[in-house]
C-alpha positions as CSV (number, residue, x, y, z in Angstrom):
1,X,-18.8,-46.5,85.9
2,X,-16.6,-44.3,84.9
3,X,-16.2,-41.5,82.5
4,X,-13.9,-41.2,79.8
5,X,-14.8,-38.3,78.1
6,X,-11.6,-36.3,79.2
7,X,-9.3,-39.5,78.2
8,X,-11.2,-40.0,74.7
9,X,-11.0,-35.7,74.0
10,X,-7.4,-35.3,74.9
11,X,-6.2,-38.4,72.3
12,X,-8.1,-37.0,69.7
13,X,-6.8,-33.6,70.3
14,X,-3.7,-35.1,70.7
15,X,-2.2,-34.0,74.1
16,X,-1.1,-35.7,77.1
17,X,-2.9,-35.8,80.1
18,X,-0.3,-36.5,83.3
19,X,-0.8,-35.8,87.1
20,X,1.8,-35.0,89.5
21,X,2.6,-37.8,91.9
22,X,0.1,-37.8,94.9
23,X,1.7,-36.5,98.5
24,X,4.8,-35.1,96.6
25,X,4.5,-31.4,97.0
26,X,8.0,-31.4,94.9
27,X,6.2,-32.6,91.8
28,X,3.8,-29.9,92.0
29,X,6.2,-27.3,93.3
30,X,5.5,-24.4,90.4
31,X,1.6,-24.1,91.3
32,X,2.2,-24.8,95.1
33,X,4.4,-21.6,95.6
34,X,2.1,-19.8,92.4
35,X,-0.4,-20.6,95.7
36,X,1.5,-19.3,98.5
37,X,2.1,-15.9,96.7
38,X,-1.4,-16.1,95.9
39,X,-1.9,-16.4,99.8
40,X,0.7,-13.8,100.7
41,X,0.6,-11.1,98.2
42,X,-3.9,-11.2,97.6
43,X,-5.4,-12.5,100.3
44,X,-3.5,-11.2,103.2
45,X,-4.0,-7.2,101.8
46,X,-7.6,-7.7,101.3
47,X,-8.1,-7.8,105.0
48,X,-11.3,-9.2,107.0
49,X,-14.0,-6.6,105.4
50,X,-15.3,-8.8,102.8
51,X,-16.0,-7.3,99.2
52,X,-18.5,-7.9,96.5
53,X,-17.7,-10.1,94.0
54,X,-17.1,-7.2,91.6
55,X,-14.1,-5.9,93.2
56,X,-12.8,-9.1,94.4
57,X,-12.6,-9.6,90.8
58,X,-11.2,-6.2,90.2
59,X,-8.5,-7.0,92.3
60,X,-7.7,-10.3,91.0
61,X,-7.6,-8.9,87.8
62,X,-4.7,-6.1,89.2
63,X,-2.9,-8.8,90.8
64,X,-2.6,-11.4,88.0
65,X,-1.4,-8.2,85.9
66,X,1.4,-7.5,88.5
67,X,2.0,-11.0,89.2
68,X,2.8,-11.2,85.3
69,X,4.6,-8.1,84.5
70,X,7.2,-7.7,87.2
71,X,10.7,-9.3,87.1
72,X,11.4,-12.7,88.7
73,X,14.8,-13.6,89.7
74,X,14.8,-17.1,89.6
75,X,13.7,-16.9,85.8
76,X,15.4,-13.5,85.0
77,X,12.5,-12.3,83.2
78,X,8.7,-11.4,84.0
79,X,6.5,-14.3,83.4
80,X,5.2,-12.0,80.8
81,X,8.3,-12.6,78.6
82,X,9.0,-16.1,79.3
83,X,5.2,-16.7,78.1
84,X,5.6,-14.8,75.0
85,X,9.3,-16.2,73.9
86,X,7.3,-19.7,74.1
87,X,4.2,-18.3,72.1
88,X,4.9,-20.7,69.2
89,X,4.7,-23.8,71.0
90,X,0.8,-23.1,72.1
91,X,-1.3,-24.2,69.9
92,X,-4.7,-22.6,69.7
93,X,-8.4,-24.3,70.7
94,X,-10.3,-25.5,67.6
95,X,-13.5,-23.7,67.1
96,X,-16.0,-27.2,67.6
97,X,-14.4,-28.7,71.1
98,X,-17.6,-30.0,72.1
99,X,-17.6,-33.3,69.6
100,X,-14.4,-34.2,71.2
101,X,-15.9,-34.8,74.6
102,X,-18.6,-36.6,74.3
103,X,-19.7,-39.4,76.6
104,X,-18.8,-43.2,75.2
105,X,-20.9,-46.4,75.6
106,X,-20.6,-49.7,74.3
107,X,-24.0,-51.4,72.6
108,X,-24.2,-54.5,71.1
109,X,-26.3,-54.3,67.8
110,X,-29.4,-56.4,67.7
111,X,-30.5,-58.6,64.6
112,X,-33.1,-56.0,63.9
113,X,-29.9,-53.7,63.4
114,X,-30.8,-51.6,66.3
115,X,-29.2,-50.3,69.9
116,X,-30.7,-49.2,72.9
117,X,-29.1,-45.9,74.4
118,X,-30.9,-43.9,77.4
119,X,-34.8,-46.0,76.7
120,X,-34.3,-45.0,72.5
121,X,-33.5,-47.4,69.8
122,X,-31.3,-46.3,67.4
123,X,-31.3,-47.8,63.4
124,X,-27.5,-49.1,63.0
125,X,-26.0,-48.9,59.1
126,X,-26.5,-53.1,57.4
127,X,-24.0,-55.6,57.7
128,X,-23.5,-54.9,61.8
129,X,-25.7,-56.9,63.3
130,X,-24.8,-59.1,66.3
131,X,-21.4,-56.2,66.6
132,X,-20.8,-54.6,69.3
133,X,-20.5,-50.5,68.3
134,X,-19.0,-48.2,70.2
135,X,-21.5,-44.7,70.5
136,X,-20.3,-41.5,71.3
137,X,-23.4,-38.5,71.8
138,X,-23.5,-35.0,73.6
139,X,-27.2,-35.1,73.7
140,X,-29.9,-37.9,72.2
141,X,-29.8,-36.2,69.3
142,X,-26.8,-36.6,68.1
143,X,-25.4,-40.0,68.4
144,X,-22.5,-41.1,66.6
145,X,-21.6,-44.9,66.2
146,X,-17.9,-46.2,66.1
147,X,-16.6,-49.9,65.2
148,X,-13.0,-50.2,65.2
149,X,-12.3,-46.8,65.9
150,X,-14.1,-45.9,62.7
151,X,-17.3,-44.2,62.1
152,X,-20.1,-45.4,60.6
153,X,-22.4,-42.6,61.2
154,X,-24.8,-40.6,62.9
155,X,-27.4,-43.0,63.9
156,X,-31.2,-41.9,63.7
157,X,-34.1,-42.8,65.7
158,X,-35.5,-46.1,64.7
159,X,-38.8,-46.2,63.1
160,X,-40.8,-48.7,65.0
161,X,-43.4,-49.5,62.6
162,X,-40.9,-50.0,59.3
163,X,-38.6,-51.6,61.4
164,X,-41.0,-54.3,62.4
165,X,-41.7,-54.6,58.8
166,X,-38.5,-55.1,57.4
167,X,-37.3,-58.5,55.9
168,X,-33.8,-60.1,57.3
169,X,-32.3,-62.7,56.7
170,X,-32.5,-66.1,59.2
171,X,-29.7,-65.9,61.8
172,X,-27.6,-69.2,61.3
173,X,-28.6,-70.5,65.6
174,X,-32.2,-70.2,64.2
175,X,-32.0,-71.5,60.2
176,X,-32.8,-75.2,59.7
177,X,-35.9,-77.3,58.9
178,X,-38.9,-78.1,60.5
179,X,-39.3,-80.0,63.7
């Protein structure tokens, strides 16, 4: 199965997801030589003497900072500059990203306006039986249910007992006289 929590996030967020073309090392041509610099100018100083994680980091850290502040002739600035001039068209995270990458599973609701997520059954809002809901949950806690793209809710743990208890209506297959 797969897992659309990255595809379902990004919509809601609003921004486009694309991937460079497989095998084309043109398409990809900014990071590839960020990666050969990388290669060149960090890893070939460092030498074969391996270092602790703390100065590799330290390092790192003084390398991005060069990397960033000194002047690149084919953009005639330092990357620095170019980021900055472009400042306004970054928009910044929201606070709450979790609820936008949640997993997704479809359930059909039963007559007894219930679903069955992860061995729990869930109480669905009335008038949804025999639908098929589309949930969205972080945890078991906290599942929210969808139909048409719009919510209906958080749903809560069904009550076993009241649920058996309740009174619904015949299903239409099922309503007729005796035999």
């Amino acid at each position: 199965m797969r897992d659309h929590r990255l595809k379902l996030g990004l919509t809601e967020l609003q921004v486009h997801l694309s991937y460079a073309k497989v095998y084309s090392p043109t398409s990809k041509a900014k990071i590839e030589r960020f990666f050969s610099s990388v290669r060149m100018q960090f890893l070939s100083p460092l030498g074969e003497e391996p270092l602790d994680l703390y100065e590799l980091n330290k390092a790192w850290k003084l390398y991005l900072q060069h990397y960033n502040t000194r002047f690149h002739s084919g953009i005639k600035a330092t990357q620095l500059e170019v980021y900055l001039n472009e400042i306004e068209a970054i928009r910044p995270a929201l606070p709450q990203m979790k609820p936008y990458f949640r997993s997704y599973e479809k359930r059909k609701v039963s007559l007894a306006r219930t679903v069955s997520l992860n061995n729990r059954q869930y109480e669905v809002p009335t008038g949804y039986a025999g639908l098929t809901l589309d949930l969205r949950f972080s945890n078991a806690e906290h599942v929210e249910a969808f139909y048409q793209d719009k919510s209906i809710g958080i749903l809560t743990l069904c009550d076993q007992i009241a649920n058996s208890r309740a009174r619904r209506q015949s299903s239409p297959s099922f309503a007729g006289g005796d035999k």
